[in-house]
N, C-alpha and C positions, 0 to 999 in steps of 0.2 A: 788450115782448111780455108777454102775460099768462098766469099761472101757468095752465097745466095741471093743475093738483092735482086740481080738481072735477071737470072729465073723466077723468079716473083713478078716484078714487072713484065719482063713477056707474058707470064702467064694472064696475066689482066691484059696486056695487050691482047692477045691472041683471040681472047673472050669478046674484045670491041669494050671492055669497061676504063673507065677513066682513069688516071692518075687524081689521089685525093677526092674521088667521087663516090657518094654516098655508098657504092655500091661495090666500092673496093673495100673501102670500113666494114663492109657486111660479111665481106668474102674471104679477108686478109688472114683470119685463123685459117680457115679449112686451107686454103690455099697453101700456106707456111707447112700444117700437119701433114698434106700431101707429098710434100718436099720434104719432110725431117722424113716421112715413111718409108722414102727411097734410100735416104743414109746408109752407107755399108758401118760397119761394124767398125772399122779403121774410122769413118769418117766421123763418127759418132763418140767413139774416145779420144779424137783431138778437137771435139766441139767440147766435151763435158773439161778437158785439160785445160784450154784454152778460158772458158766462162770457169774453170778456178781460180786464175793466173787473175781475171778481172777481177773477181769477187777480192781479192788477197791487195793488189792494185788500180788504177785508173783505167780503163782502155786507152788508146794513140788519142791525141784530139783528133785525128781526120776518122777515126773509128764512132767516136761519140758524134762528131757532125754528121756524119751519114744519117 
C-alpha cells in the first residue's frame, strides 16, 4: 500500500494550515480518520498485513525516518 503522507499534507495544505503548526497537531487525527474512512477493503487488509509484518520486525529505516 502507499504512504498517505502526501494526502495528509495536502490536506493541511489545501486548509492554508501549517506544516508542524499548532493547528496541524490539533487536526492530524480527524485528518488521518478521514483518510483511513476512504480505505477500500483491499487497501485496508494490506495496511492491517503490512503493520503485522512490522509488529513481527523493524520497518525499512527510510520508513521509520519518515
Amino acid at each position: 500500500m502507499k504512504s498517505k503522507k502526501k494526502e495528509i499534507e495536502a490536506k493541511f495544505e489545501r486548509a492554508g494550515i501549517a506544516q508542524e503548526s499548532t493547528g496541524m497537531i490539533k487536526g492530524y487525527q480527524k485528518v488521518v480518520g478521514c483518510i483511513m474512512g476512504k480505505l477500500t477493503q483491499e487497501e485496508r487488509d494490506a495496511t492491517a498485513k503490512q503493520a503485522d509484518e512490522w509488529n513481527e520486525e523493524q520497518p525499512l529505516a527510510e520508513v521509520q525516518a519518515e
